[in-house]
N, CA, C and O atoms as a GROMACS GRO file, in nm:
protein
  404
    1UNK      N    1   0.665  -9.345  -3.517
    1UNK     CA    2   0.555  -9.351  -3.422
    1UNK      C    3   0.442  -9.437  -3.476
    1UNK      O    4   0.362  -9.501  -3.407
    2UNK      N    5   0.446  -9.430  -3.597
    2UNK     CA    6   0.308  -9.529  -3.635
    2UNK      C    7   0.324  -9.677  -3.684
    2UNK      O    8   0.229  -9.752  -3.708
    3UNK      N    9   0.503  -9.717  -3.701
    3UNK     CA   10   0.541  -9.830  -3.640
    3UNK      C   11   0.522  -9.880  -3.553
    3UNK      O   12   0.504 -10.001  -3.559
    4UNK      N   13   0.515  -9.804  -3.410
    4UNK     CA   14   0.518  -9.875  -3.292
    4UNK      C   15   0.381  -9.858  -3.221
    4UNK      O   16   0.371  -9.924  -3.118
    5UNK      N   17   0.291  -9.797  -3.250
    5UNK     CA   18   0.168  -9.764  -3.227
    5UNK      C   19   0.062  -9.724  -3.271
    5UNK      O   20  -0.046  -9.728  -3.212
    6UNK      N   21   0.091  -9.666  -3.416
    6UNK     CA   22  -0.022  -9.649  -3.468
    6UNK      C   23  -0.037  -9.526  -3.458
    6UNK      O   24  -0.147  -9.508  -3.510
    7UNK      N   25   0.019  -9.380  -3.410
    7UNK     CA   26   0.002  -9.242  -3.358
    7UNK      C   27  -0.004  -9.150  -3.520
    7UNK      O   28   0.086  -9.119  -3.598
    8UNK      N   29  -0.164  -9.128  -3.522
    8UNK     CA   30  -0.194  -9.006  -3.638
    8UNK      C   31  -0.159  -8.889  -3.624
    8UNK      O   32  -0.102  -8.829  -3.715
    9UNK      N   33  -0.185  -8.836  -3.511
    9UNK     CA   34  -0.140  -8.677  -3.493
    9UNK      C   35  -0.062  -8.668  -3.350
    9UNK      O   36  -0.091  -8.744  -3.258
   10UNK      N   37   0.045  -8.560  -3.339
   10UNK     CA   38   0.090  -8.539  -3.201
   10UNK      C   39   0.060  -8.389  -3.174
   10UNK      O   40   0.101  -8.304  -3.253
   11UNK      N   41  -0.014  -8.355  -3.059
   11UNK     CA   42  -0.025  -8.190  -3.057
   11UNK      C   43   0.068  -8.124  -2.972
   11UNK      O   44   0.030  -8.123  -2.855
   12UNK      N   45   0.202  -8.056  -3.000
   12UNK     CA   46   0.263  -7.986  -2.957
   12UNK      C   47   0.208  -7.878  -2.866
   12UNK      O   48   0.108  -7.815  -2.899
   13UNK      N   49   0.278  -7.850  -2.739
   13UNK     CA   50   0.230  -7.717  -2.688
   13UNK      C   51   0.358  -7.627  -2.713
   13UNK      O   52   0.460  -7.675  -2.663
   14UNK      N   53   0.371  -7.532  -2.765
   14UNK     CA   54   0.568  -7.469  -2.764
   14UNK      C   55   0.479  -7.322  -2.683
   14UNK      O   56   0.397  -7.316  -2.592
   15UNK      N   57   0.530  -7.244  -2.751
   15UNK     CA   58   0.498  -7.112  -2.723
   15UNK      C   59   0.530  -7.010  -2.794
   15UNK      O   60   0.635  -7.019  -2.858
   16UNK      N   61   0.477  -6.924  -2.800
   16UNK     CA   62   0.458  -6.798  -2.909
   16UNK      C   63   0.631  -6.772  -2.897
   16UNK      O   64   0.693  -6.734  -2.997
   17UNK      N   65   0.688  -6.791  -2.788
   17UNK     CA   66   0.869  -6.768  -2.780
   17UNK      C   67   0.960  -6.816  -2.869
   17UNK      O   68   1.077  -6.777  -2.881
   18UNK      N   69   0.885  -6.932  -2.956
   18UNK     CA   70   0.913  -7.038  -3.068
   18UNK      C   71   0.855  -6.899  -3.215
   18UNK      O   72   0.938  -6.862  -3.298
   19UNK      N   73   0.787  -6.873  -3.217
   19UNK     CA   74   0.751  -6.790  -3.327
   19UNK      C   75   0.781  -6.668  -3.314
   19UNK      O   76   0.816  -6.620  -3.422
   20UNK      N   77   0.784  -6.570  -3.197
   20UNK     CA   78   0.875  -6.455  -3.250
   20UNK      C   79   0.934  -6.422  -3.100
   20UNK      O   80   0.887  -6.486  -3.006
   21UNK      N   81   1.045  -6.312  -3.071
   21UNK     CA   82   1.071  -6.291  -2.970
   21UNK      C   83   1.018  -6.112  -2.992
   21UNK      O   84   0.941  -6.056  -3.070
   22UNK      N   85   1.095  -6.073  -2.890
   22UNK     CA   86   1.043  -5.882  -2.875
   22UNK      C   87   1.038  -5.786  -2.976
   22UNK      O   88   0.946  -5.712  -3.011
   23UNK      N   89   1.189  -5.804  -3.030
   23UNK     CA   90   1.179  -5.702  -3.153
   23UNK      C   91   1.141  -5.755  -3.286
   23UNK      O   92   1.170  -5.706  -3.395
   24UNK      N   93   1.057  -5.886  -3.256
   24UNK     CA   94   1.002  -5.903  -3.396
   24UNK      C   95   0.871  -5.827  -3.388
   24UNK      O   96   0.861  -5.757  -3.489
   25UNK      N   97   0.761  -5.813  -3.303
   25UNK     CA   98   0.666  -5.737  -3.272
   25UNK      C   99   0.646  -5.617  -3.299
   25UNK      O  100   0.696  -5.539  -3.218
   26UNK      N  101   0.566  -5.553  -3.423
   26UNK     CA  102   0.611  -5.432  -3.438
   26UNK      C  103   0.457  -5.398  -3.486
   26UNK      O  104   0.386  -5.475  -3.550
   27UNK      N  105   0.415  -5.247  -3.436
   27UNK     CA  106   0.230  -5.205  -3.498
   27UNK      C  107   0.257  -5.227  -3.611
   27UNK      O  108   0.372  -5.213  -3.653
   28UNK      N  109   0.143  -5.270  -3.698
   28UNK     CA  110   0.100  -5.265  -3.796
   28UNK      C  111   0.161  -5.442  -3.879
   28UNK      O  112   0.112  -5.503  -3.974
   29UNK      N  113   0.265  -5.470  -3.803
   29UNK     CA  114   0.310  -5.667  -3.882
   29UNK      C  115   0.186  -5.715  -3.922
   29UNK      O  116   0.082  -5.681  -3.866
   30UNK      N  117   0.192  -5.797  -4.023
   30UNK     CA  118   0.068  -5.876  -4.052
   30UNK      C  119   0.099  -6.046  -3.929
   30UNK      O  120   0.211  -6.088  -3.899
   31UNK      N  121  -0.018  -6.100  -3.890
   31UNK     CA  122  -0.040  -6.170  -3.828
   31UNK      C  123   0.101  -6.306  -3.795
   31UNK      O  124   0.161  -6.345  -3.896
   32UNK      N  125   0.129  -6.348  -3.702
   32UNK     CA  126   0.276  -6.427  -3.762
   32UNK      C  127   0.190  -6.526  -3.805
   32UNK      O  128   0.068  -6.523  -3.785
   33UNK      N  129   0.281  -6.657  -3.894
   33UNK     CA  130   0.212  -6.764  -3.900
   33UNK      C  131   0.328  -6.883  -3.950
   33UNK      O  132   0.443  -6.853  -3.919
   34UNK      N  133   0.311  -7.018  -4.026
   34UNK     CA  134   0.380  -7.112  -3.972
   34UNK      C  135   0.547  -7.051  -4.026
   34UNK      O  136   0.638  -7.090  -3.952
   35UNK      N  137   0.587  -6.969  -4.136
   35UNK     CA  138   0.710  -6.941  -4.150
   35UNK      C  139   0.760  -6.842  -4.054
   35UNK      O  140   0.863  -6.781  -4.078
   36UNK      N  141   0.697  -6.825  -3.954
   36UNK     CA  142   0.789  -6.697  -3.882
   36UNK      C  143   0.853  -6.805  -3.765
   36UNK      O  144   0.775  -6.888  -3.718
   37UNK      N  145   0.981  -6.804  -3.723
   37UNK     CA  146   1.032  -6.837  -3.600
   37UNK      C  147   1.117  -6.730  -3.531
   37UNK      O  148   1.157  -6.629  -3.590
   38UNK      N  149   1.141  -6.754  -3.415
   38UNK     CA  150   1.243  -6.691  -3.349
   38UNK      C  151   1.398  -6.729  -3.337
   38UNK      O  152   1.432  -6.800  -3.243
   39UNK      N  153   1.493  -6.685  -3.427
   39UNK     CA  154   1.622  -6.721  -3.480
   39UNK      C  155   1.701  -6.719  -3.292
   39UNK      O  156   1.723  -6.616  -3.228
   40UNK      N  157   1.726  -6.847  -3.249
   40UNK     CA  158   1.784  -6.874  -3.124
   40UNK      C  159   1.920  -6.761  -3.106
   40UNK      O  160   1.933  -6.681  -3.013
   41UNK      N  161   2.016  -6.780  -3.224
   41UNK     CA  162   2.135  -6.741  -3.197
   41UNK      C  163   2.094  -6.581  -3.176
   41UNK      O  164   2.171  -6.517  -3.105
   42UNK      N  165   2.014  -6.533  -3.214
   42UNK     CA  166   1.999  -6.365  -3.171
   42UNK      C  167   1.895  -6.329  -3.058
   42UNK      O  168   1.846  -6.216  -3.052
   43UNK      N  169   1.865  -6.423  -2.972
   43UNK     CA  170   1.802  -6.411  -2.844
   43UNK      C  171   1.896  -6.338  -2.750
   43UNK      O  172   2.017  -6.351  -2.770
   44UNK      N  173   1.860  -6.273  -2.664
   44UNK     CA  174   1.942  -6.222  -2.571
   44UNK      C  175   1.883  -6.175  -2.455
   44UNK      O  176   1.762  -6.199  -2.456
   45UNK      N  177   1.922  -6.115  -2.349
   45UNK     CA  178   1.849  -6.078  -2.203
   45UNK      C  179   1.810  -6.245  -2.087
   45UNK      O  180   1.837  -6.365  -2.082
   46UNK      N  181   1.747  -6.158  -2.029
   46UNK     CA  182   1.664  -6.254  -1.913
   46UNK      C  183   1.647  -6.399  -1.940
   46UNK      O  184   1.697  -6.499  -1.889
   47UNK      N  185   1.540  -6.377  -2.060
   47UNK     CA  186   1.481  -6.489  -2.071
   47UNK      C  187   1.528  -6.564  -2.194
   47UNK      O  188   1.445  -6.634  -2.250
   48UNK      N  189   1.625  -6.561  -2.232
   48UNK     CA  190   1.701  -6.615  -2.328
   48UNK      C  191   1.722  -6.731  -2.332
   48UNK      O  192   1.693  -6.776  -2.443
   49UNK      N  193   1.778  -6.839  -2.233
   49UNK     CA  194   1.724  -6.955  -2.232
   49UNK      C  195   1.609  -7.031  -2.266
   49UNK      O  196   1.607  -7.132  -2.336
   50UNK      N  197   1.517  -6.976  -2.213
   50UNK     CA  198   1.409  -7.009  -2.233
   50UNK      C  199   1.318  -6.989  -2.342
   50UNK      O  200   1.223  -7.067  -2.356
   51UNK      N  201   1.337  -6.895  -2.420
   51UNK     CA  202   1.349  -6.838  -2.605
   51UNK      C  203   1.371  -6.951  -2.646
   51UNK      O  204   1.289  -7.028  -2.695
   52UNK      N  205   1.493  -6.970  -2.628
   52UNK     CA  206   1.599  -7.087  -2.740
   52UNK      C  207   1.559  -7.213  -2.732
   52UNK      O  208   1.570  -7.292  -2.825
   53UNK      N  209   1.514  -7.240  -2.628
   53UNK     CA  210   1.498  -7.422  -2.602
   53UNK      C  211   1.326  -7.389  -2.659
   53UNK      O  212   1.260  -7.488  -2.689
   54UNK      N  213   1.266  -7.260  -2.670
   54UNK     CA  214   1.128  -7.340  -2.718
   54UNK      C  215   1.137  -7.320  -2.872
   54UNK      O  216   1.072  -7.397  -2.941
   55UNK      N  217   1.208  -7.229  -2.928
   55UNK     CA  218   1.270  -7.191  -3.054
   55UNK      C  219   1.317  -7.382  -3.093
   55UNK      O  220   1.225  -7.444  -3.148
   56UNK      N  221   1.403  -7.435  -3.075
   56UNK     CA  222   1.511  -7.493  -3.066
   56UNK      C  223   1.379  -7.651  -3.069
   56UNK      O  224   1.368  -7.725  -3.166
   57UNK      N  225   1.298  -7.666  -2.942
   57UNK     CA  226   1.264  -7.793  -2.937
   57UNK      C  227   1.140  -7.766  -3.094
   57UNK      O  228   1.153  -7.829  -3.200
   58UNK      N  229   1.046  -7.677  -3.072
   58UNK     CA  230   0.965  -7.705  -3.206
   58UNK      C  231   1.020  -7.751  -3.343
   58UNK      O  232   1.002  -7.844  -3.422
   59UNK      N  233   1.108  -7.620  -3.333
   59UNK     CA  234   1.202  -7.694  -3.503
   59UNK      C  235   1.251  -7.812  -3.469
   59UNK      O  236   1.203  -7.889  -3.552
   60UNK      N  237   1.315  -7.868  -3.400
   60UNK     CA  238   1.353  -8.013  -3.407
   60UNK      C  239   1.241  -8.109  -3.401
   60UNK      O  240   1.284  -8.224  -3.413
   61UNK      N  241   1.117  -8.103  -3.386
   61UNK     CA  242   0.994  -8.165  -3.366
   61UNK      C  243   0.975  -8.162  -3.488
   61UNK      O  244   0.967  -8.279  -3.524
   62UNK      N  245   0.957  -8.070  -3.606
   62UNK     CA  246   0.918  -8.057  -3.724
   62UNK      C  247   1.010  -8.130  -3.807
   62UNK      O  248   0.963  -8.223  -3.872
   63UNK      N  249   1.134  -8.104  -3.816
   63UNK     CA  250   1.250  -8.156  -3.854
   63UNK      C  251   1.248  -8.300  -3.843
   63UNK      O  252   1.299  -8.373  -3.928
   64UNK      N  253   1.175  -8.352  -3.713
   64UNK     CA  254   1.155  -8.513  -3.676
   64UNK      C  255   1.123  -8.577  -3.762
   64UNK      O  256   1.180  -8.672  -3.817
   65UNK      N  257   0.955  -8.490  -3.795
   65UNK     CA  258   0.876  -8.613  -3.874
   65UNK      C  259   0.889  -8.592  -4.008
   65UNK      O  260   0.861  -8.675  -4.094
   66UNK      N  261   0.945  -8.451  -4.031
   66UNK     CA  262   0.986  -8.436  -4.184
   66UNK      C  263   1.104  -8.538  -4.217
   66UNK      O  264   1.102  -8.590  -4.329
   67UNK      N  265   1.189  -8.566  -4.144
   67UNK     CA  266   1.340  -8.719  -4.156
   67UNK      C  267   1.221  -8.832  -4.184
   67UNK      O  268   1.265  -8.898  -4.278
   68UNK      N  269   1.114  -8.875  -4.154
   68UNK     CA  270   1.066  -8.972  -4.139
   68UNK      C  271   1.011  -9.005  -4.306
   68UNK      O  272   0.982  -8.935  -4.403
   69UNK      N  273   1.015  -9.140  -4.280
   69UNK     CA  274   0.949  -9.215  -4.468
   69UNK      C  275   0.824  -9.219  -4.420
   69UNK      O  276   0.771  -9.235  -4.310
   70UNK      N  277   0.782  -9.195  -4.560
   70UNK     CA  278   0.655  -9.153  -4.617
   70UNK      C  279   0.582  -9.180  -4.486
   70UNK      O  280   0.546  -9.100  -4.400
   71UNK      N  281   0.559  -9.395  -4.492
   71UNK     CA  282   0.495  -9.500  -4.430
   71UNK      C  283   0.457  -9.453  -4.282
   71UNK      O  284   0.352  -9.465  -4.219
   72UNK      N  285   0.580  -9.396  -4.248
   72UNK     CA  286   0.569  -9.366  -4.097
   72UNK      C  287   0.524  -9.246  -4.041
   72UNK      O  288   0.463  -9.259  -3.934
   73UNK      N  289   0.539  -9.122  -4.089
   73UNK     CA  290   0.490  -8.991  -4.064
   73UNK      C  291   0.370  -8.970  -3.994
   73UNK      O  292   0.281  -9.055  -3.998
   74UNK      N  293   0.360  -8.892  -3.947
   74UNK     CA  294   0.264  -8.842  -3.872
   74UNK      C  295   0.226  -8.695  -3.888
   74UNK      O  296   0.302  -8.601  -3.915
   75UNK      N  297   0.081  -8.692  -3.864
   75UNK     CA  298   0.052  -8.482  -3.827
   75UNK      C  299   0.093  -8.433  -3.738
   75UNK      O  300   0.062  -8.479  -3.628
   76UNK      N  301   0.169  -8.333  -3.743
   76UNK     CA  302   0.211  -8.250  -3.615
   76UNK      C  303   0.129  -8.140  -3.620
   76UNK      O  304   0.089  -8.079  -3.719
   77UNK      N  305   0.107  -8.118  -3.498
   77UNK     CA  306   0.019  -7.977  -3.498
   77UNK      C  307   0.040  -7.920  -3.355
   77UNK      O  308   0.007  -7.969  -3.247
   78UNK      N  309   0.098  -7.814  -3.378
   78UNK     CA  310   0.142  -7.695  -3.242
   78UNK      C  311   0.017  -7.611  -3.242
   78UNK      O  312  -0.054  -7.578  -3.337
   79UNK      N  313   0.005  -7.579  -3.095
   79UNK     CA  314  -0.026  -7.423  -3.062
   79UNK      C  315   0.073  -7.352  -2.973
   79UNK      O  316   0.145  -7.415  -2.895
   80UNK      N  317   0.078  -7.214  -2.985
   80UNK     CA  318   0.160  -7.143  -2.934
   80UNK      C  319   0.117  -7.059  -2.886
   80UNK      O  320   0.089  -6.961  -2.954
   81UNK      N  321   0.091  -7.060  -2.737
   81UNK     CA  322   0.021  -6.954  -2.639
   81UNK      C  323   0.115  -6.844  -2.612
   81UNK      O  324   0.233  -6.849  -2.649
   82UNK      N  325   0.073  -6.762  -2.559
   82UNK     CA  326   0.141  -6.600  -2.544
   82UNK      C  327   0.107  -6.595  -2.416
   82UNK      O  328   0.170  -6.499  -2.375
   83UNK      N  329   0.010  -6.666  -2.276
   83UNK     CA  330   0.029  -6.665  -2.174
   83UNK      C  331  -0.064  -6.789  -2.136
   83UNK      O  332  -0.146  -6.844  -2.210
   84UNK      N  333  -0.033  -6.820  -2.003
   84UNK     CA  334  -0.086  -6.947  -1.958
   84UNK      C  335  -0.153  -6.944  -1.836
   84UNK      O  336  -0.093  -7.002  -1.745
   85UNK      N  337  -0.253  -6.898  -1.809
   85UNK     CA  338  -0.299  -6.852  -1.654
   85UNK      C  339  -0.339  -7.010  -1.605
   85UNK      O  340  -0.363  -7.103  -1.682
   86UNK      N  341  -0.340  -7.016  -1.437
   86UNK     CA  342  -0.383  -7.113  -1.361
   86UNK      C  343  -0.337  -7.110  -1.224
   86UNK      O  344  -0.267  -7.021  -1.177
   87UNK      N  345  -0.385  -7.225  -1.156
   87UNK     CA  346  -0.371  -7.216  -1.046
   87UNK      C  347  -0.190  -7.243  -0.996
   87UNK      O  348  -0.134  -7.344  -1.037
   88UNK      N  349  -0.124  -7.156  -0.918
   88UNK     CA  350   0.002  -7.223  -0.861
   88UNK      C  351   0.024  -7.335  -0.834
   88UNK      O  352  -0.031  -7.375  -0.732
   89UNK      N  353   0.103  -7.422  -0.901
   89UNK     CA  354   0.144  -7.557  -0.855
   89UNK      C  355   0.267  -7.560  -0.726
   89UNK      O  356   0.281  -7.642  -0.636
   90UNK      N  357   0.336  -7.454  -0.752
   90UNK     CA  358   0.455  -7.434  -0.645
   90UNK      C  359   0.424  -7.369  -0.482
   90UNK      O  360   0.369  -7.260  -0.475
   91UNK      N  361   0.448  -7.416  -0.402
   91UNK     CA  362   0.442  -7.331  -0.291
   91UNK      C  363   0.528  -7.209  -0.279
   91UNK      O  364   0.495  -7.111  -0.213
   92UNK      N  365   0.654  -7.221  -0.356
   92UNK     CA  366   0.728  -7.148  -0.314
   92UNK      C  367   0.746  -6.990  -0.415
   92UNK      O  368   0.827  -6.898  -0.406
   93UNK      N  369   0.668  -7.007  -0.478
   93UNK     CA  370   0.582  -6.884  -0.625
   93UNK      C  371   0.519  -6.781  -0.524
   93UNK      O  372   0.433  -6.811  -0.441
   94UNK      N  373   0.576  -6.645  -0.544
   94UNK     CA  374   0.580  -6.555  -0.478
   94UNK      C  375   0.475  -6.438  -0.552
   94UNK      O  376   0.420  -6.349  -0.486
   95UNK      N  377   0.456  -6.457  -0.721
   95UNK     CA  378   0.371  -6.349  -0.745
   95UNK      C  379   0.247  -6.434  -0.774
   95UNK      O  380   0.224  -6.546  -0.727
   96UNK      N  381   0.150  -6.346  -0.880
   96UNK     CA  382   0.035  -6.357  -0.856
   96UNK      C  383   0.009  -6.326  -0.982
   96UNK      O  384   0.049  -6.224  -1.039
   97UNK      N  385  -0.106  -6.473  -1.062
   97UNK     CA  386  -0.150  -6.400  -1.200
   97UNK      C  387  -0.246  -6.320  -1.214
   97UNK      O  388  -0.278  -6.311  -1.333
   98UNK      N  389  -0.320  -6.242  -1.130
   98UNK     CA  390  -0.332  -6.137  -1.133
   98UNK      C  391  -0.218  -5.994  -1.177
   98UNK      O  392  -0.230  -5.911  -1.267
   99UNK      N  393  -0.145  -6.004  -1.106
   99UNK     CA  394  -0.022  -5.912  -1.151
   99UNK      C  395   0.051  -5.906  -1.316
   99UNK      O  396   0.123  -5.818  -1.364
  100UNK      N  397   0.002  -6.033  -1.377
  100UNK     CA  398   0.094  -5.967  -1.474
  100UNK      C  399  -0.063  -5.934  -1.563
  100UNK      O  400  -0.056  -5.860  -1.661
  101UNK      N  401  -0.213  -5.997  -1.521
  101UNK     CA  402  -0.321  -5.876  -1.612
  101UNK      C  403  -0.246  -5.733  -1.617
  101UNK      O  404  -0.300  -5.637  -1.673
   0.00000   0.00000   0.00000
């Protein structure tokens, strides 16, 4: 990236689904932080897809610029939200973020 443009930092958005899933959550854990992920192959239920590909795209993002020489590297820097409120973009979105307050 800084071959072809010059790019110092890229800011990832993933999601907290990338750092832990359900039964990693437990009273009293100390805070997660950059070594905790959510191991894809033991995702399971509903939303399991959707676990894995954000599990799945961060580490390969990290993995990116860590392959990269020295010269070229860049800062990566994620945040990982735990919910995302806003206005509906879809017409066809039936609940309400109110509902999941």
């Amino acid at each position: 990236c800084r071959k072809v443009g010059g790019v110092k930092r890229v800011v990832l958005t993933s999601s907290i689904a990338a750092v832990a899933e359900a039964s990693m959550v437990q009273p009293g854990r100390p805070p997660f932080n950059e070594s905790d992920w959510t191991i894809p192959d033991k995702v399971e239920g509903g939303f399991a897809a959707y676990i894995k590909s954000k599990a799945i795209a961060e580490k390969t993002a990290w993995d990116f610029v860590s392959s990269l020489a020295a010269n070229e590297k860049f800062e990566l820097a994620t945040i990982c939200p735990s919910l995302v409120l806003g206005p509906v973009l879809a017409d066809h979105h039936k609940s309400s973020p109110i509902g999941v307050l």
